[in-house]
Structure formats: C-alpha cells, structure tokens
N, C-alpha and C positions, 0 to 999 in steps of 0.2 A: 187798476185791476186788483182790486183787494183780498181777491179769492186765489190769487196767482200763486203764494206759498203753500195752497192746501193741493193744488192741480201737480203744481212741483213734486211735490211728497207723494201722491197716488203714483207718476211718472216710474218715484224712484225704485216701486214696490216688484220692477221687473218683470221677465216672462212666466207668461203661464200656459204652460202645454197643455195643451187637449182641452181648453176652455172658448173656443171657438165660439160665437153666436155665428148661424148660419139662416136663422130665418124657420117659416115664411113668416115673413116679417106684414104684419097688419096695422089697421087704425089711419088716423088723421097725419096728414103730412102738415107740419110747420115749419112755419119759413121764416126766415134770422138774414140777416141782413149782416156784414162784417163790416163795423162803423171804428175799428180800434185795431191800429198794427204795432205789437211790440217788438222788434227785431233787435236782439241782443246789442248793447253799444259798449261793453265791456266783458270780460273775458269771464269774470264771477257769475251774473249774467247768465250770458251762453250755457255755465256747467250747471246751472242753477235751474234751467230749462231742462236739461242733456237728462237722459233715459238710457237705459242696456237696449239698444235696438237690434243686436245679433247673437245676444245669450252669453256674453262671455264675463257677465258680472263688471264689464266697463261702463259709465257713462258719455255718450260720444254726440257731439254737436258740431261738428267742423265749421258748419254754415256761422254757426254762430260766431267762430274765430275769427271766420272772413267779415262777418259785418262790424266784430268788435277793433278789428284792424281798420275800417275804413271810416268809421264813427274816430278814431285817436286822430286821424290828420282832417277831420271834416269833410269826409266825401260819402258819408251815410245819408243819406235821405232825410231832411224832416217834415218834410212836407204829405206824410201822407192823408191827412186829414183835410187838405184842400185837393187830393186830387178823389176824395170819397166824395166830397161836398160839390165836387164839376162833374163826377161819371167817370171817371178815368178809371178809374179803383170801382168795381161794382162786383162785389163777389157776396156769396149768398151759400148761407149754411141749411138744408131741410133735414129735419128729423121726421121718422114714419114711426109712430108709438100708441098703443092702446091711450096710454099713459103718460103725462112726464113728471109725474113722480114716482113711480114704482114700476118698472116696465121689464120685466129677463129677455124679451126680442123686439132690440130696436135696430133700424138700422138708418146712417147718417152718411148722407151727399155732401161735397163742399164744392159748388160751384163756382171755380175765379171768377169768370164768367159766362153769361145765360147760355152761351152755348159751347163752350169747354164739356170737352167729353168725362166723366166721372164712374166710378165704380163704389158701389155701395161698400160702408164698412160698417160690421155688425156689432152690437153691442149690448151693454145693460144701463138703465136707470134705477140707481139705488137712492131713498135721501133726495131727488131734486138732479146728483149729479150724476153725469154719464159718462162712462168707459168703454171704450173701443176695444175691440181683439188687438193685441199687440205685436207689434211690427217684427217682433222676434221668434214669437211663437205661432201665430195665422199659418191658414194655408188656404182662408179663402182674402188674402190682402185686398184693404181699400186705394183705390189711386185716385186725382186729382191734380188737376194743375193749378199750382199756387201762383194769383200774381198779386208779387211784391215791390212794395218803393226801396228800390236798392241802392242805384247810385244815386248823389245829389246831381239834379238839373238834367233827370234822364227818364225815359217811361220805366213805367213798372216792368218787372222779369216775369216772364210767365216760365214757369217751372213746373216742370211735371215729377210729381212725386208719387213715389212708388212705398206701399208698405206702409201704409197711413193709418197712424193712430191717433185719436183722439181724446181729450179728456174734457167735461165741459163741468162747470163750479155755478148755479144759482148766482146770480150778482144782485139780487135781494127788489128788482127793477122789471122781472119780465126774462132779461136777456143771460147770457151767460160770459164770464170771463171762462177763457177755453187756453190750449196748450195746444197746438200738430206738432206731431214728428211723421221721420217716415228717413226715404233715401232717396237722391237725386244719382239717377246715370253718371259716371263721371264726363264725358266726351259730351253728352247734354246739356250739361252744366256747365260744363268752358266755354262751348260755345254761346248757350246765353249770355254769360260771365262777359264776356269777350265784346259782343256788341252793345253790351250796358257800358262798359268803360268807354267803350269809342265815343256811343254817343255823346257821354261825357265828357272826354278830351276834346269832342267838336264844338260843344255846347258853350265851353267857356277855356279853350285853349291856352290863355294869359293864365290864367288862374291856375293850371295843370303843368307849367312847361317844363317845374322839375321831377315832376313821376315821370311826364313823356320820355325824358333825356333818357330816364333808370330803362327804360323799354326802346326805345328805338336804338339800337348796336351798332348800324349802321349808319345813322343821322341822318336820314333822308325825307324825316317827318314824317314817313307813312308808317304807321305800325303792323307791323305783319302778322300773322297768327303764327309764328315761328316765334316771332321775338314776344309774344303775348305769353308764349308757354313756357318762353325762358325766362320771363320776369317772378318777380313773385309772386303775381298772381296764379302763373301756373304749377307754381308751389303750392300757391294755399288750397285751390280747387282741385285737392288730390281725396281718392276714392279712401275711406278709413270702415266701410262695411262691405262684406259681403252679401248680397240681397238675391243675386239670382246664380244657377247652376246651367248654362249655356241661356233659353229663352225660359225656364222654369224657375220659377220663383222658390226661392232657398236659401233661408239667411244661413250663413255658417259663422261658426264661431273660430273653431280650430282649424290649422291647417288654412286658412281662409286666404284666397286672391281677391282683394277687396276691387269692388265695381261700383259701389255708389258711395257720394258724399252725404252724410247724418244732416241731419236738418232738426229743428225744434225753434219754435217761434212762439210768442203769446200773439192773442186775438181779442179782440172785445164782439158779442155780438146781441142783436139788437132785434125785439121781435118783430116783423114786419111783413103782411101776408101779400102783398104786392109792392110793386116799383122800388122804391129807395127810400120812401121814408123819414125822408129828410130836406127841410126847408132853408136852412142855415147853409148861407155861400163861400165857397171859397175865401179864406183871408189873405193871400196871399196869391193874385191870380194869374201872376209871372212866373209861377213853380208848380200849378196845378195839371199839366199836363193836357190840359185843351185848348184850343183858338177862340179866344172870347179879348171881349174889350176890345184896343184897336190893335190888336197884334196883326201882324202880316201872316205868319205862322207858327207853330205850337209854339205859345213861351217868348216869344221874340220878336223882335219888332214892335215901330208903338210906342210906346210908355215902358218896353222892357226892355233886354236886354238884346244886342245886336244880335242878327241870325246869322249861323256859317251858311258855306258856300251850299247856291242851287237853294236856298231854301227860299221863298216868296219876301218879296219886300217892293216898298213902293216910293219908297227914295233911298237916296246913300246911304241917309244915316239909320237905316234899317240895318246895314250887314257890316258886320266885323273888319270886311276893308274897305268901308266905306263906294262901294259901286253897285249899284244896281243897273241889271241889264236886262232890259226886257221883260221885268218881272222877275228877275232872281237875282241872289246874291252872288256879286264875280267871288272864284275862288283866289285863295291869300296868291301875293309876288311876290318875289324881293328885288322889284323896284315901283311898288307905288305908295310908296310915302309913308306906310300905314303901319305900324305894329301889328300882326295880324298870324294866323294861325300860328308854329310855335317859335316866333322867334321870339329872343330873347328883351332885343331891344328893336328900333325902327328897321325894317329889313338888312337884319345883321340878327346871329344867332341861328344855331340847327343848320338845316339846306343853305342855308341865305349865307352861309360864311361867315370866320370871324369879328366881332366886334371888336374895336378901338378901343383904347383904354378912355376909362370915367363912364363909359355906357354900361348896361344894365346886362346881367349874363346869367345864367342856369348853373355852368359848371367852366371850368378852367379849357375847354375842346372852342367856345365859346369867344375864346379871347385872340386877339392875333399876336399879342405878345403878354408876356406877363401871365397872372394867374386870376381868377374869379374870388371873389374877396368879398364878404355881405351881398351877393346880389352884385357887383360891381366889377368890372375889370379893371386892374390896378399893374401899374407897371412893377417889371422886373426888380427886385433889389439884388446888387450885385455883393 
C-alpha cells in the first residue's frame, strides 16, 4: 500500500466540526472489491494508523494494540489472502459519485458482506482522493460491519463498527489503498473477541496450552467468559472512546465514560463491478477458511490438520484424538492414549491431573512433584 503514509497524514489532520456531507448524494455507484487486509502487527504500526476519533487531540487505536499483541507471540492471522482467493473474506466497498476525481457529495457503503447491513458515510473527492466525515465530528455517522482475519486458524470476526471514517489514496491501478476507523461497542467486542480465541484454542489446542493455562483459573479446561474477562484479553478489549450518549450517537471528549474500543486498519481495494474478480486460488488451503480439497470439515481433516471434537471426520486419523464416531470427532479423555485437547503431555496435564517427572508440562500445577522446567517436569532439588 504505497499510498498508506499519505492516508496516514490526512487521518492525522483531526476533527472537523460542521463539515458534515449529508447528501443528496447522485451519479454512478462503483463497486471495489476489498483484495488487501493490513491489520496493525506492531504497536508503531497501530499509532501510525490511529486518528483523534473523540476530539480530544489524542491518537487512539486500541484494536490495533490487540492485534499488535497477537502478531508478537504468533497468533495474528496471515492468511487473509487465501481466505479472499476461497470467498471466506468477500467484502466490497461502493462509491455513489458524479465523479471520482472531483466530487463535494459522495457518499461510500462498505459491505463485509453482500448482505451485512451498512449505513452510508458522506464524503468528498478532492485529487483522485476521498475523505469521509469524521468519526469525531459527524452527526450523520457511517456504520459497517467489518469482517476480519483476526486469530490464526479461526474464521474472520465480523465487527460492527460504528462511527466510520474513511480515507481512500488513488493506488495509480484503478483501485485505492484506504485507512477505516470508527469504534467498536465494548461488550460487542469481547464477545466476538472471545469466540475468535476459542475457536482458536479448539483449532489447535497443543499449540495454545500455555495461553490456555494463563485463562483457565480453575483448570478444568473449559474457558469460561468469567475467566475470558479476567485474562488479558479482557484487559486489552477495554472501551478508550466515548461514541454514544445512552442510544444517541455522541463522541465526547471530556468528562467521557468510554463505550467503544478505536479501531483503524489499512485495506487494499480493487475495482470490480461484479462477483470477485479474482482467478487466483487459495495458496495455502488448510488456512483459507472453507471445505475444499479432501477436508472432512473447514480446515481439517484430509491432508490438514486434525479436527476437534463433533466436527466431521471420516476415519481416526481426521480428529485430534484420534476417534471417529459416526461421522464426528470423539471429544478429548484422559484416558485414551492420545495427547489431545489441553493436556500437557499423553492424558496427564490441566483436568487430566499431574504429570510425572521427564513428561512435558505447561506450568509447575502440571507436575506431581517437582517444578516445570523448559516445557518438562523435573524433580525436586532438595
């Protein structure tokens, strides 16, 4: 996105009271295609996107922290270019404009998808590039529901955003490299937050068991949305804008009881007056988000990677503990032989009870005597 540093800079020029476009908005509707997701993976990043989105002359991105946190231990998404190239990811930008090069009443839709509900957001086309009413100053705010590649090995987050602005940069090709912001509900947002990580944790449980330990308090291996909100995560998915005044839309600056979490993301978008636009398949099609190839179901099974429990499979070696019953995967034990949802080592570790020393552990709760030592339980030194 080469245009990304100028989008940047318009972002950082802040609110503008009483500059509202409101319409009526005329002319040809074009239709963009969203072929390019840049989702903050470091914290510079994130503030580098971030905008004043409540007036109080701060820059605020929070979303971005959250995704620049999950990108440092690898659990950001990279796959969003194969789940655009399978349909998983199909969202579509339409501009309504006499003009798109010099237009004062335009106004721009961003549909996640074809039938996501949207709310137009008004704007101008100066130069090629376009600027939305801004999220701090509006009073006729744009909404959308964004769906993004959030966790690794999990469907996109459909998020609904509220207070949506826009900025879109010429990319010298047809299409535009673009900037959204806006705010996300807080309570909206953990709860999506929340079943994106599960997925996650279901998806490849070995691979998760020491985040899971940091959240499960009780060690029962089930994560509860109690212990979801006392983890970090319900740290990070805390509200840092004030966007509405009961159901009335009203950023405040001062004084402010924050209710949504800031968001700012880059886009790549693509022009394209029907379907998708796009011939080039999936590269990676264990991570794209749909049941293709010889998968049993999404992502799993086949040539990928095993399915957790109840998901479709058509011999053992389709599910994470190796049984297949009837068409689905048995959920994990601890006693069938298996390493399987989170234990640490072969049904030992979490629920399944201590592990023995020289087997494989999470944390020191993990061990029956001794401490947790590289991954290891290690006996006592006296």
């Amino acid at each position: 996105m080469r245009c990304l540093p100028l989008l940047i800079a318009l972002g950082a020029c802040g609110a503008e009271a009483g500059s509202d476009v409101t319409g009526p908005f005329t002319g040809e509707t074009h239709r963009f295609v969203v072929d390019g997701f840049a989702l903050p993976r470091d914290n510079a990043t994130a503030m580098a996107l971030a905008a004043d989105l409540d007036g109080d002359a701060d820059p605020e991105n929070q979303f971005g922290v959250i995704t620049s946190l999950l990108a440092s231990v690898s659990d950001l998404s990279i796959h969003a270019s194969d789940m655009v190239a399978a349909g998983a990811l199909a969202s579509t930008v339409e501009i309504v404009a006499d003009h798109l090069d010099d237009d004062d009443t335009v106004a721009v839709r961003y549909l996640g998808a074809d039938d996501d509900p949207a709310t137009l957001a008004g704007g101008r086309l100066v130069g090629g590039g376009f600027r939305s009413n801004r999220t701090a100053a509006t009073r006729v705010p744009g909404r959308a529901v964004l769906r993004l590649p959030v966790f690794t090995n999990a469907s996109p987050l459909a998020l609904e955003l509220d207070g949506m602005e826009l900025d879109l940069e010429p990319d010298g090709r047809g299409g535009y490299d673009a900037v959204v912001r806006g705010g996300l509900r807080q309570q909206h947002a953990r709860e999506v937050a929340y079943a994106g990580l599960l997925e996650m944790f279901a998806t490849e449980p070995e691979r998760h068991v020491v985040f899971a330990r940091g959240v499960d308090a009780n060690r029962d291996d089930i994560l509860s949305t109690d212990e979801l909100e006392a983890s970090v995560i319900g740290f990070l998915v805390t509200a840092d804008l004030q966007l509405f005044d009961g159901a009335r839309y009203a950023p405040r600056a001062r004084d402010a009881t924050p209710d949504s979490v800031s968001l700012a993301i880059g886009l790549h978008l693509t022009p394209c007056p029907a379907g998708r636009c796009t011939t080039t398949p999936p590269v990676e099609r264990c991570r794209d988000r749909v049941r293709d190839g010889d998968e049993t179901d999404v992502d799993c099974g086949g040539w990928c990677q095993p399915c957790a429990a109840a998901l479709a499979c058509a011999v053992p070696a389709d599910c994470q503990s190796a049984a297949c019953d009837g068409g689905a995967c048995r959920a994990p034990a601890c006693d069938d032989l298996v390493r399987d949802g989170f234990e640490s080592d072969v049904d030992c570790g979490g629920a399944c009870g201590p592990c023995l020393t020289g087997r494989r552990c999470a944390d020191t709760a993990d061990c029956a005597a001794g401490r947790c030592s590289g991954g290891v339980c290690v006996a006592a030194v006296d």
